[in-house]
C-alpha positions in Angstrom: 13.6 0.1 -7.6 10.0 -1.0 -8.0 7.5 -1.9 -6.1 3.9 -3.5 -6.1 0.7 -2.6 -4.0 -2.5 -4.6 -4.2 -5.8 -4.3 -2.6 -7.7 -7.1 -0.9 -11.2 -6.4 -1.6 -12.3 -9.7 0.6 -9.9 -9.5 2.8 -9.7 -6.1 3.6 -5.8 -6.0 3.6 -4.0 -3.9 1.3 -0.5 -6.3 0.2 3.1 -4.5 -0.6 5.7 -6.2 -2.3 9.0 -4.4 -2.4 11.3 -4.4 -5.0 14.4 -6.7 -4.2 16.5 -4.2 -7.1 17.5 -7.1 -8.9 14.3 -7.6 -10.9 12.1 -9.9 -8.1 9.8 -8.7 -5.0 10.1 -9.5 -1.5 7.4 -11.9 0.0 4.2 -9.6 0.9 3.9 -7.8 3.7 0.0 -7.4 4.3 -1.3 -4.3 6.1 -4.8 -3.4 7.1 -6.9 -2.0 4.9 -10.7 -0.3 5.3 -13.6 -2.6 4.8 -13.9 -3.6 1.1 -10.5 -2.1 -0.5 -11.8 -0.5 -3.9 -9.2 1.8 -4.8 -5.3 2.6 -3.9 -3.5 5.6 -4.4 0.2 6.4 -4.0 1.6 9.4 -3.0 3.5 11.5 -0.4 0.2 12.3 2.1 2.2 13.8 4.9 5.2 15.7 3.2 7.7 13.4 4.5 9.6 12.7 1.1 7.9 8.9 1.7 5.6 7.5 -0.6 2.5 6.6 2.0 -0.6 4.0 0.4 -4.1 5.8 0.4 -6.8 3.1 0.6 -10.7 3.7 0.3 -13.7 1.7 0.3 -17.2 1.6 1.4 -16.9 4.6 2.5 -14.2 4.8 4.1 -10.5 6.0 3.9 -7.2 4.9 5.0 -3.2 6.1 5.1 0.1 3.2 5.4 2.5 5.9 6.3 6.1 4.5 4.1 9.3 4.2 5.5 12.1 6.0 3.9 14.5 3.1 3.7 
């Protein structure tokens, strides 16, 4: 299953749209981001076996911890 993250760049929110596993995402689910999202990265930041969203921006840098379901 797929999903999709996107950074808000003027509104600071990073959006996830999970993978519904029949080809189609959920509605977003919006999280904060840091001031001026400019890049995302994905990846498993805390060794949990979840994939956690790594946003930074003006100088700044923030974690989404994921959720293993």
């Amino acid at each position: 299953m797929m999903d999709i993250v996107v950074a808000d760049w003027f509104g600071c929110t990073v959006g996830v749209f999970r993978g519904d596993g029949m080809g189609g995402f959920a509605s977003e689910k919006a999280v904060l981001g840091t001031v001026s999202n400019m890049a995302v990265g994905l990846g498993d930041a805390n060794q949990d076996g979840s994939v956690d969203v790594v946003v930074g921006g003006s100088g700044r840098l923030g974690i989404v911890l994921g959720a293993s379901e």
